[in-house]
Structures are given as structure tokens and as C-alpha cells.
C-alpha positions as CSV (number, residue, x, y, z in Angstrom):
1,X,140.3,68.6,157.0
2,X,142.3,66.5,153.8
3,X,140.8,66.7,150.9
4,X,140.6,63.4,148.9
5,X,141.2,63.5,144.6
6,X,139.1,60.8,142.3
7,X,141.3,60.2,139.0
8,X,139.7,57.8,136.3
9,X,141.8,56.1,133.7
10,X,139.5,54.5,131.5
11,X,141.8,52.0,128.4
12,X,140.6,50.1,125.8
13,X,140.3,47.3,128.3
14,X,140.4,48.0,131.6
15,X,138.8,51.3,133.5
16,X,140.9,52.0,136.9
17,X,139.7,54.6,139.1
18,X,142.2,55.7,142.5
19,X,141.7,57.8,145.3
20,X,144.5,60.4,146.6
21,X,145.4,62.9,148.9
22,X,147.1,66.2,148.8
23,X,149.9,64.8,148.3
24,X,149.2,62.6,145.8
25,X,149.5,59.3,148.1
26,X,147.4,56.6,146.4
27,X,144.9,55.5,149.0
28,X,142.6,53.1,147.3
29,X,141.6,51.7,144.4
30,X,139.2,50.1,142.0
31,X,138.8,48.5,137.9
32,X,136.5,46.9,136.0
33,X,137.3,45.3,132.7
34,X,135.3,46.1,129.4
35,X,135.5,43.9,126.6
36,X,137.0,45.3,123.6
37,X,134.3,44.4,120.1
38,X,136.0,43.7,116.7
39,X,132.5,43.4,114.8
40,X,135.0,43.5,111.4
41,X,139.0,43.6,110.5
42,X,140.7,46.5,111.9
43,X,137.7,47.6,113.8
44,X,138.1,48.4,117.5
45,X,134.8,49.6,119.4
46,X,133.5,49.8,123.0
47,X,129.8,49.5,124.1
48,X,129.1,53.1,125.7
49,X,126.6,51.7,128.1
50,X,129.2,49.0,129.1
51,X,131.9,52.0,129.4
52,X,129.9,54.4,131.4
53,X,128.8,51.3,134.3
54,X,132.6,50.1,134.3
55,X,133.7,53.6,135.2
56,X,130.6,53.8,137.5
57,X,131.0,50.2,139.3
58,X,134.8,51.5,139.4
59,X,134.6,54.1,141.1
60,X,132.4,53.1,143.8
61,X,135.0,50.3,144.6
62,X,138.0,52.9,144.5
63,X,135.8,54.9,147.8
64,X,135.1,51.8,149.5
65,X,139.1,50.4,149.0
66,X,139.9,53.7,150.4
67,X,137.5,54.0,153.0
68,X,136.0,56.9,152.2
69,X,132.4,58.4,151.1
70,X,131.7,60.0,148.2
71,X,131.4,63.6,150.8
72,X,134.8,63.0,151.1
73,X,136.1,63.7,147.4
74,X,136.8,67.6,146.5
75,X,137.3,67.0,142.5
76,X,137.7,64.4,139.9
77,X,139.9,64.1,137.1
78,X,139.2,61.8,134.0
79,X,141.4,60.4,131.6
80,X,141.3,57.6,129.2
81,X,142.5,56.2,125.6
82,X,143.1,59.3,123.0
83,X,141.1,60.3,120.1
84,X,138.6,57.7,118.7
85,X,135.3,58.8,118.0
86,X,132.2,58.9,120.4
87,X,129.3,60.0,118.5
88,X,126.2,61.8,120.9
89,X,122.8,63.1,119.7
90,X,121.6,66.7,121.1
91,X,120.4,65.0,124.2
92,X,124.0,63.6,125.3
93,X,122.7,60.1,123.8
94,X,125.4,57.4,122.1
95,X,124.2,56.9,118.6
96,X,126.5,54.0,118.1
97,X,129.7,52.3,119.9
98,X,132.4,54.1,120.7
99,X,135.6,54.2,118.1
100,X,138.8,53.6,119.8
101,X,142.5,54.6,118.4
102,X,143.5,51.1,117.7
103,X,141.1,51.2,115.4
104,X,141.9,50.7,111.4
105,X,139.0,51.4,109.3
106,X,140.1,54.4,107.7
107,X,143.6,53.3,106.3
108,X,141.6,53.2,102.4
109,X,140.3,56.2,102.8
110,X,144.0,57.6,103.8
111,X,145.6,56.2,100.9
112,X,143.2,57.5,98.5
113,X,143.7,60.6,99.9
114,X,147.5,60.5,100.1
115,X,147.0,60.2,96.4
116,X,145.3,62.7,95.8
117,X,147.2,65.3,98.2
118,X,150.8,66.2,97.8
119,X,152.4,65.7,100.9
120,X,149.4,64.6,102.9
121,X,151.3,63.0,105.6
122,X,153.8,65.8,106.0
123,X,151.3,68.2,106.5
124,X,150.1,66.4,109.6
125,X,153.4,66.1,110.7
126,X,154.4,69.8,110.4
127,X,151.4,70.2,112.0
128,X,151.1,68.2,115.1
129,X,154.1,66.2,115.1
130,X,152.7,62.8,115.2
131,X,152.9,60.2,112.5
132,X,149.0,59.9,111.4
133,X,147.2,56.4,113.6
134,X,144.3,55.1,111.5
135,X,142.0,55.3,114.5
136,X,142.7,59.8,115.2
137,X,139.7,61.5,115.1
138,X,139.3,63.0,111.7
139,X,140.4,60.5,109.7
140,X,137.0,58.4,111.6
141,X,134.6,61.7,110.5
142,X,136.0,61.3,106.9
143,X,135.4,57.5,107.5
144,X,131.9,58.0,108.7
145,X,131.1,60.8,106.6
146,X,131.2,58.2,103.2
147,X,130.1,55.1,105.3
148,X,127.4,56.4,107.7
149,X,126.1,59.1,106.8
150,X,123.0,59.2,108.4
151,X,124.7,58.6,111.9
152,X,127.0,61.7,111.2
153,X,123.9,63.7,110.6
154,X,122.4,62.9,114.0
155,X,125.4,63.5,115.7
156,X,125.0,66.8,117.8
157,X,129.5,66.2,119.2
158,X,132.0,64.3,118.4
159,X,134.6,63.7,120.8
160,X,136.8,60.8,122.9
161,X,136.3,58.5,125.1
162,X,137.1,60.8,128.5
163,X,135.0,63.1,127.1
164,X,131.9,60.8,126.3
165,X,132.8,59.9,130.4
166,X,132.7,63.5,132.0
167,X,129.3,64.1,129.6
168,X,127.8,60.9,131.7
169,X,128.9,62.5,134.4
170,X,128.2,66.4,134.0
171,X,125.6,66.3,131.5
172,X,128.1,68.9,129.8
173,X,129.9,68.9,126.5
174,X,133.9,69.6,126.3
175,X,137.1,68.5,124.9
176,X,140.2,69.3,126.4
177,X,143.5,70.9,124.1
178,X,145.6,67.3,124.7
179,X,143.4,65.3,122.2
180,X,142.0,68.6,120.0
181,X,145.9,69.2,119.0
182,X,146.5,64.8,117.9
183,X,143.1,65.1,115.8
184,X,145.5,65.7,114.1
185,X,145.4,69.3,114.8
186,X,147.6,71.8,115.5
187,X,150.5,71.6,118.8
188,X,151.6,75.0,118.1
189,X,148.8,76.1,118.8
190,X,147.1,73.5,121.6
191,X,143.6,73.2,119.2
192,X,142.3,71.6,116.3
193,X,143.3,73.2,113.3
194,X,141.1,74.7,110.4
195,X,144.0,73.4,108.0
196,X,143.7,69.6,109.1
197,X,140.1,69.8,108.3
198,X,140.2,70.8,105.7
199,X,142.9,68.5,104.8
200,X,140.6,65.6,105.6
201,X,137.9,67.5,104.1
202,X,135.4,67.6,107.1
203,X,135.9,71.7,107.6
204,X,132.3,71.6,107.4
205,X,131.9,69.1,110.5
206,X,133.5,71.6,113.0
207,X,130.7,72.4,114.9
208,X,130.5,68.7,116.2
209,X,134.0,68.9,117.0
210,X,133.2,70.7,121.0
211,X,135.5,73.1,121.9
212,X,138.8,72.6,123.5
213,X,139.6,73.9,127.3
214,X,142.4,73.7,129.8
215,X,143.0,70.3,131.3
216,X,143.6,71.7,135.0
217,X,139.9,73.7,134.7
218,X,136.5,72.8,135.7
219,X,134.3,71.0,133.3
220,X,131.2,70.8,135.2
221,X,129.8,69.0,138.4
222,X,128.4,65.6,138.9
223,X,124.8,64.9,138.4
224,X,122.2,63.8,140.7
225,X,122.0,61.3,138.2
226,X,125.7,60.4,137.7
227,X,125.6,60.5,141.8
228,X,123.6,57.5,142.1
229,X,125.6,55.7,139.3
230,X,128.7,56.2,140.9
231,X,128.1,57.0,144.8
232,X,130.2,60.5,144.2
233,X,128.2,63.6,146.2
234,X,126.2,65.7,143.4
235,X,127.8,68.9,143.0
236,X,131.4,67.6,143.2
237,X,133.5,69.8,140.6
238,X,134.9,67.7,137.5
239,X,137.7,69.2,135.6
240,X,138.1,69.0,131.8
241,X,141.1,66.3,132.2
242,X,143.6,64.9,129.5
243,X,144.4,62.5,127.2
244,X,145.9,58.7,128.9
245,X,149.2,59.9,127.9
246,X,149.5,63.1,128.9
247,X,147.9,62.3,132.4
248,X,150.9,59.8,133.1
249,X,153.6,62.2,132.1
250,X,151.7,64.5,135.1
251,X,151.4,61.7,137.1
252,X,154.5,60.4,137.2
253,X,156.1,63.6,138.3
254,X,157.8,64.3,134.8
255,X,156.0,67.5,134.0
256,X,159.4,69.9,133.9
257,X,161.5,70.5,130.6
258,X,164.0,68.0,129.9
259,X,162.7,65.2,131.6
260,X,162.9,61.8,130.1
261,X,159.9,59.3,131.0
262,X,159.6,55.9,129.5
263,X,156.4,53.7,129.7
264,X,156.8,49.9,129.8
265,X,153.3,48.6,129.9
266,X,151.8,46.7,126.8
267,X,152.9,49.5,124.7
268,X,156.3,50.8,125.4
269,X,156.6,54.4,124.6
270,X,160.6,56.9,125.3
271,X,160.4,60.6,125.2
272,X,161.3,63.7,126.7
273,X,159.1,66.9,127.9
274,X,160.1,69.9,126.3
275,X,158.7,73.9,127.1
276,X,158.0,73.7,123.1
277,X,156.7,71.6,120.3
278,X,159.7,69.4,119.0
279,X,158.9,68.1,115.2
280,X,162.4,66.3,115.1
281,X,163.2,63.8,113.9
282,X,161.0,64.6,111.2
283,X,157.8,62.0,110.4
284,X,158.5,59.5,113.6
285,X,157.3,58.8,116.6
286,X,154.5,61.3,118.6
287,X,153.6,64.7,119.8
288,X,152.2,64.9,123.0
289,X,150.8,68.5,123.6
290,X,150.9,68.3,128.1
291,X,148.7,71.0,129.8
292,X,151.1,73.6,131.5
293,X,152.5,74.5,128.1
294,X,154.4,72.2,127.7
295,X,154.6,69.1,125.4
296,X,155.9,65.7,125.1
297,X,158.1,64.4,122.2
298,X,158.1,60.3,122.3
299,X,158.9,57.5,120.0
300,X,157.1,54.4,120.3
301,X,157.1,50.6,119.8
302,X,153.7,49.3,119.5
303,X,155.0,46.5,122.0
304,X,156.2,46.9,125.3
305,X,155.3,44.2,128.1
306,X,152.6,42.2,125.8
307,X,156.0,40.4,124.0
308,X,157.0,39.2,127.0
309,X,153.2,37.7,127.9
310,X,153.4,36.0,124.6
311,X,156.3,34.8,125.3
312,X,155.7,33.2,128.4
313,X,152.2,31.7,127.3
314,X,153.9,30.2,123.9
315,X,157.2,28.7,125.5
316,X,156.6,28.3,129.2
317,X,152.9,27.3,129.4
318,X,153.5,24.9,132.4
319,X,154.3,27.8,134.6
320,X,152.1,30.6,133.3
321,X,150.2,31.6,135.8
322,X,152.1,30.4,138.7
323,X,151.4,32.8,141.7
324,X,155.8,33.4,141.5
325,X,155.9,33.3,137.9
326,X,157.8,36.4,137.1
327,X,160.8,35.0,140.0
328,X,161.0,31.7,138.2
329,X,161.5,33.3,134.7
330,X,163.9,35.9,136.2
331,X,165.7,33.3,137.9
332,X,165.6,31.0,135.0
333,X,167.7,33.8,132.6
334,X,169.8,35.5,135.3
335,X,173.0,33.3,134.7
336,X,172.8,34.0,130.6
337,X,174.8,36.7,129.9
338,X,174.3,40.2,128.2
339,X,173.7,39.3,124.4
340,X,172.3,36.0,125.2
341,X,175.0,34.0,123.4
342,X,173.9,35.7,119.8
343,X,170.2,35.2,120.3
344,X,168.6,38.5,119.1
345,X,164.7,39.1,119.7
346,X,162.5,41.9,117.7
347,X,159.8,43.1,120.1
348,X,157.6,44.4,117.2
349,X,154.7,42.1,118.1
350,X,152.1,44.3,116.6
351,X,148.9,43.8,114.2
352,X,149.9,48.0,113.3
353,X,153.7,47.4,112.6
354,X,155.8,50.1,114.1
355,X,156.2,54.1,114.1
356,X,159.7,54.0,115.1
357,X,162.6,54.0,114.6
358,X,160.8,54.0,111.5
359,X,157.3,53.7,110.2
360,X,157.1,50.4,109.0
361,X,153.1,49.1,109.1
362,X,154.5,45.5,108.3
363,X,157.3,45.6,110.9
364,X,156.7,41.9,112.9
365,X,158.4,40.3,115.7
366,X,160.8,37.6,115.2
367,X,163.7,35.7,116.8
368,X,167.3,35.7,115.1
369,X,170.4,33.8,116.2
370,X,169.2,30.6,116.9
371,X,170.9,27.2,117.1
372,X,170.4,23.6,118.5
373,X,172.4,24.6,121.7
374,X,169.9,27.5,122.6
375,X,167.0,26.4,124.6
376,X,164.0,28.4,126.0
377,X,165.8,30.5,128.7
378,X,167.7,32.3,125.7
379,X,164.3,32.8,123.9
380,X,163.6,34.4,127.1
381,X,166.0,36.5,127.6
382,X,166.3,37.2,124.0
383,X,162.7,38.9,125.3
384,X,163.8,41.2,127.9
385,X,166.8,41.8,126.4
386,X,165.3,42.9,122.6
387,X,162.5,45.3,124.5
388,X,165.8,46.9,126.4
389,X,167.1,47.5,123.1
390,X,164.2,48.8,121.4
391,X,164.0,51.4,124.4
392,X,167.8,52.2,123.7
393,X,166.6,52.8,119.9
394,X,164.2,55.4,120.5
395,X,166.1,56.9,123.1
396,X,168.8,58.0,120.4
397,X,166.4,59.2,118.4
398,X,165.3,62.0,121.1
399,X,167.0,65.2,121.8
400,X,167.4,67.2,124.8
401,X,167.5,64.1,127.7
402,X,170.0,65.5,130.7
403,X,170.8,61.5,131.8
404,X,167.6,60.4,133.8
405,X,165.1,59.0,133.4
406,X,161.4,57.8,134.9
407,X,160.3,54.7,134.3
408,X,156.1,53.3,134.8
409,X,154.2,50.6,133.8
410,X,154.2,47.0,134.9
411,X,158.0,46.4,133.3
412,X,159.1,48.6,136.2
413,X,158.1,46.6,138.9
414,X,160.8,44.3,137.5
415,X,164.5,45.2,139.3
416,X,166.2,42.7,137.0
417,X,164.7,44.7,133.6
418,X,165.2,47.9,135.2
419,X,168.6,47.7,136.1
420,X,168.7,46.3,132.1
421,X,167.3,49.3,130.9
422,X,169.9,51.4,132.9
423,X,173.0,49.7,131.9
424,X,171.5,49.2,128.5
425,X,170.9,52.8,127.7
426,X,173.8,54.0,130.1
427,X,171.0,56.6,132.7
428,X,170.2,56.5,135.6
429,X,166.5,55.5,135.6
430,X,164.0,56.6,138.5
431,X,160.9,54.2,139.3
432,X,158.4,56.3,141.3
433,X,156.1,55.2,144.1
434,X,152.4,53.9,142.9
435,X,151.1,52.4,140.0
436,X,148.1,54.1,138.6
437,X,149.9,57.3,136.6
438,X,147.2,57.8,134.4
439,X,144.6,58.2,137.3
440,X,146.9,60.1,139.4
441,X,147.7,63.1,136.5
442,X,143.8,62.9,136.4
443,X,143.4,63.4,140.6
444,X,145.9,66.2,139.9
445,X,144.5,67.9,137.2
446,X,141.4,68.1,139.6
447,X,143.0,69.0,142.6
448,X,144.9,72.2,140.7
449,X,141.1,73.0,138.9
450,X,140.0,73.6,142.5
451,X,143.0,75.5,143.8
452,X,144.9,73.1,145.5
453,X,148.1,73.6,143.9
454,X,148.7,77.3,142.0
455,X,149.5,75.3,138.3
456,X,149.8,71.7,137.2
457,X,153.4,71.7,137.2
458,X,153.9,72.6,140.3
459,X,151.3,70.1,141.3
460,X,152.9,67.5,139.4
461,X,156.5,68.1,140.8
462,X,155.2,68.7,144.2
463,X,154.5,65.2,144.5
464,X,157.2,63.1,143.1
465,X,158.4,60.5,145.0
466,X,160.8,58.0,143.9
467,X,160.7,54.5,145.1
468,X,163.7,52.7,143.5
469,X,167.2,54.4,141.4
470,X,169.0,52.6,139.2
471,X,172.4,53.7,138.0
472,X,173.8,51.9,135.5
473,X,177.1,49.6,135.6
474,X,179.7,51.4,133.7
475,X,181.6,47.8,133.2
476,X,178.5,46.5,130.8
477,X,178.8,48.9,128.9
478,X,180.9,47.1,126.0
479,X,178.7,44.4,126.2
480,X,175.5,45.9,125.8
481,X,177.0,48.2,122.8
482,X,178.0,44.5,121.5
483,X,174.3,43.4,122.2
484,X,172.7,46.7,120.7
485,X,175.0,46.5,117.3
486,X,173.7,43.1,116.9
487,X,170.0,44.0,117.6
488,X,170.6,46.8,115.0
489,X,172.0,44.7,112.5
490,X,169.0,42.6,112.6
491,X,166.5,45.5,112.7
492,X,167.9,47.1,109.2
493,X,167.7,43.7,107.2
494,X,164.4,43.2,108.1
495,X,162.7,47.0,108.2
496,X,161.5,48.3,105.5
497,X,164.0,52.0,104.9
């Protein structure tokens, strides 16, 4: 009899739930979109009611796209956005909307402490690896601690979004090691850490902080509540899952030291899986601690796919939306060549700046090289070609890559960008079969908590399976080094160093 997988991948906009076998086929799917609430600047929130009947509503179109019952599903896996902060009372009530990381309140509170810390931001780094986002965990208890105090009082856990998820569906409290060690904590040691507590001076708030388990272990079983909700058989085992991040490097089949993954979705993320915590190069980028101990070194650009959107809306409004839209465009640049005639594009279209190459919160997007005789299919290309670039520029900044690489997100169904990206950054780069990563590391998570596969890596490389190679043209090489010492001499005037 097959056993079907449920893997939820809840973002800050959009909760996607998929269906898979044993061998990690994709057989259905389902999403619902939840709208993101910016009740002030730099505040990002989601309604918890709203999450909880996306993920519900999702999931019962994911087992009627796949055909299936709820019966039919062995486990289920969660996943979502990282860190935040989802605040509960003692009977598994929200006491307020949900915090999500792109969230900015705290940034005061983090310079006042820089101040008064020596080395505050180094300390994080040394100890998880990650250049400090406004919207981690801790730096939100601090935040709440001085601004709602009362809240914080009533709050029996404090935890993420996934984990807010699988208490909806349990009615059991967890946290899983992936999110505990970015809290910041500690990625030597896969937990939070009593230092960085103490550090942001909320040692005493500990207890609200649940503790942290395995990914690839069983959190609880669903509800005959959460059954109703969500058409899933009551009983079915849940495991702890993982961080969004963390469940695409397992989804995507790159769970093996040494393996280079890139992510070109809206936010276009480079790095490399390693079988131990990497803190170079020192304060950049992000530290991914990856169940299976192992962990996940990556630099990031805020920006991935999103500058291209822009792009199109802003200069080619008369086709956006056009059922072949993404043929036209490719069409439209294809006979430009590599460097674009000396128009030079920054992808660094971000409210938050950039974390690499360097940490720059004021780093913006902007086009350079322009002249009356360039028209809109330069500005373009100037698009695809700049995020290319930006993907070379965090590759060199990673150690330890063995000359492939795996690339998701919605850039990869592109064969014109991928084939950039391999002759831009001179590897070969692997597109493998599906779409939902994130949902798929959280199917597999569930399948190994159940004993379907004997660890998550082997569940993870069991199942790769490559749609599309790239290898890159050897004879564009001078011109992309052309193209990419341009793009470089543009990114250092206008950086801050």
C-alpha cells in the first residue's frame, strides 16, 4: 500500500500545502493567500485566525488535487517563514497577531543596545553565524518586553509561525533546533543559547521560549479538532518540522556536504551545505543550522525575482499580464548581448538594504550606464543580467562549492536565466523536478519521523531528481568577467564599505 506525505509551507503571503509519495513525486497541490498587515512602519504581522484557516482551506485542496482522502496520508511536515514571534496564552490561545521576520520594530531598541554593548553584533555572529534581522525572535521579546508588557506577561510560549501551525494542529507545544539556533542562538550547538539571552537581556523569559527537538521527529498527532478543520484523519503523526529555509535545502535534494544550492524566488539567497558550522566570511550573509547535522552557510540579496516584477510592471505595463509574458520579454532581450552595451542594473530593491556582499541597510536599486540610444529591452536585460551578477557575487564569497550547483524558485523555470547563471558564474547548475521545496523537505521530514527512510539525508538524496543541466559556455566567459567587473565597479561606488 503507498503511503502518501502532507508538507505545508506557510510564507508571509502565501500558505502552499503538497502531497507526495515515497518517492517524493509531487502529486497534488493546494495555497491560499493571507494578507500581510502593516498596522505602522516597519511592522509586518499576520492575523493567526486568518493563518491557521489558510493552512486549513489549503490543505484540504492539496487531498482533493491529489485525489486522495485524508486516510490516505501517513505524516505531515510543516514549515513556514523563520523566527518572528507568535505569542499563546496557557490554553494554546493567540494573544495578538503573529510577528513575522520582515518585521522592523526593534531596530531602536538594537542600536541602544549596540551602544551599550561592546561588540554586540559580533557576538551574535560568533554565535550563530547570521548577521542580526530586526524581525529574529529575541530582539521581538526585548521589543515587547518595554512596549507590551502586559501581553508578554500573559504569554504562556513564544515561538514561530510553524510552530503556532502544528500547536493548531496537535494541541502540543514545540520548537524545532533550525529556528531555536537563528534566535539568534547558538549553531554550535543546534539550541538557543543562555549567552544570547542574556545578551538581549530576556534570560529571564526562557521558559516561554518551548524547547527545541529534532526536525525529522514526531511532534504530536492531529486533533479531532484540527481533523475537521483540515479533512486530515485524527491521529495522523505530525513531526516537529523546520524552518522555510532549511526545508528547501532538504527538499531540493541538497542535504550532502559541499553542495551548492541557490534560491531565485523573490529573495535570492547562494550558499553551500557544510557537515559543520562555517562563520566565514565573518559578519555576512546567514547560518542555516539543517537537521541531519549539518548546516547551511548562504549569502543573500534581499531581491531575487521581485526586481524583475517591478521591472516589468514599471516599463512594460502594456504586456504585464499577458498569458506569454515571460516569452515576449525573453524574446524581446535575446539579440542584446552579454553586458547589455554598458547598461548595468543593481538588484538591491529592498525596503531592508542588503546583507551581502556587505551589510549595507541603505543599499537601493538603481540603473547605471544609460544613454539616449538604450531603450527598454536594455533596461531589461540590465535586469536579468544584474540579478546573475549579484548571484556571481555571493557565490565568491562562499567556500567549499565542488562546481555545481541546484537551482529553485520561480527564476529557474527560466532556460534563458539559467543558462545565464551558468555561464555567468562558470558551474554547471542543476534545476530539479517540482516546485514546492519548502513543502517537500516538510513531507520528508515526516516521512523519515515515521520510518520511511533511516535519516533525513538519506531521505533527502534518495529522492533527487533533476529535470534540466546547464553547463556553462566556456566562450562567454571573457564577456561575462567584462559584464561582472563593470557590475562591481558600480557596486563599490555606491555601497557603503
Amino acid at each position: 500500500m503507498t503511503s502518501y506525505f502532507l508538507g505545508i509551507d506557510a510564507g508571509s503571503s502565501v500558505t502552499k500545502v503538497a502531497v507526495f509519495d515515497e518517492k517524493g513525486q509531487q502529486l497534488g497541490m493546494g495555497f491560499r493567500r493571507i494578507r500581510l498587515q502593516r498596522p505602522y512602519p516597519g511592522w509586518s504581522e499576520l492575523d493567526p485566525a486568518l493563518a491557521w484557516s489558510a493552512v486549513s482551506e489549503a490543505i484540504r485542496a492539496a487531498l482533493d488535487n491529489a485525489g486522495i482522502v485524508g486516510n490516505d496520508v501517513a505524516a505531515v511536515g510543516l514549515s513556514a517563514a523563520m523566527v518572528g514571534a507568535w505569542l499563546v496564552d496557557d490554553t494554546g490561545s493567540a494573544l495578538r497577531p503573529g510577528i513575522i521576520w520582515e518585521d522592523s520594530r526593534s531596530q531602536d531598541l538594537l542600536e541602544l543596545r549596540a551602544t551599550d554593548v561592546p561588540d554586540f553584533y559580533q557576538k551574535i555572529f560568533q554565535s550563530d553565524g547570521c548577521v542580526l534581522q530586526q524581525g529574529c525572535t529575541l530582539p521581538l521579546l526585548a521589543w515587547l518586553r518595554a512596549h507590551e508588557p502586559d501581553v508578554l506577561d500573559r504569554a504562556a510560549h513564544v515561538f514561530g509561525y510553524k510552530d503556532f501551525l502544528r500547536l493548531k494542529l496537535t494541541g502540543r507545544v514545540a520548537a524545532d533546533r533550525t529556528e531555536a539556533a537563528v534566535a539568534p542562538g547558538s549553531a554550535r550547538q543546534r539550541d538557543y543559547s543562555p549567552e544570547m539571552l542574556a545578551l538581549f537581556d530576556v534570560a529571564d523569559l526562557a521558559h516561554k521560549l518551548p524547547a527545541a527537538a529534532d526536525s525529522e521527529t514526531i511532534a504530536g498527532f492531529v486533533t479531532a479538532t484540527a481533523a475537521i478543520a483540515t479533512g486530515l484523519r485524527e491521529g495522523t503523526p505530525v513531526a516537529i518540522g523546520a524552518g522555510d529555509v532549511p526545508a528547501t535545502v532538504i527538499g531540493a535534494s541538497a542535504l550532502e556536504s559541499g553542495m551548492a544550492m541557490a534560491v531565485l524566488g523573490t529573495t535570492c539567497m547562494v550558499g553551500i551545505v557544510s557537515d559543520r558550522p562555517v562563520f566565514t566570511p565573518p559578519n555576512l550573509g546567514l547560518l542555516f543550522t539543517l537537521p541531519g547535522e549539518n548546516w547551511f552557510r548562504a549569502m543573500v540579496n534581499v531581491a531575487g525575482t521581485l526586481n524583475l516584477d517591478w521591472a516589468i510592471e514599471t516599463l512594460l505595463p502594456d504586456i504585464a499580464g499577458e498569458p506569454d509574458l515571460y516569452a515576449r520579454v525573453e524574446a524581446m532581450i535575446a539579440p542584446l548581448p552579454v553586458g547589455n552595451e554598458g547598461v548595468t542594473y543593481l538588484p538591491y530593491l529592498s525596503e531592508s538594504g542588503i546583507i551581502a556582499p556587505v551589510v549595507d541597510h541603505e543599499a537601493r536599486a538603481g540603473f547605471y550606464g544609460l544613454a539616449p540610444r538604450h531603450g527598454r529591452p536594455h533596461m531589461i536585460r540590465a535586469v536579468y543580467e544584474g540579478v546573475t551578477l549579484a548571484m556571481r557575487d555571493l557565490y565568491q564569497g562562499l567556500e567549499g562549492a565542488r562546481g555545481e550547483i541546484l537551482l529553485t524558485g520561480g527564476g529557474a523555470r527560466s532556460l534563458m536565466w539559467t543558462q545565464m547563471i551558468a555561464d555567468a558564474l562558470g558551474v554547471t547548475v542543476l534545476v530539479p523536478a517540482g516546485t514546492e521545496f519548502g513543502a517537500r523537505g516538510a513531507a520528508l521530514l515526516a516521512a523519515t519521523a515515521v520510518g520511511r527512510f533511516g535519516s533525513i539525508r538519506a531521505a533527502s538524496t534518495a529522492t533527487r531528481q533533476i529535470q534540466r543541466r546547464h553547463e556553462p559556455d566556456g566562450s562567454m566567459k571573457p564577456a561575462w568577467d567584462r559584464a561582472f567587473a563593470n557590475y562591481c565597479a558600480r557596486r563599490d561606488s555606491s555601497l557603503r564599505r
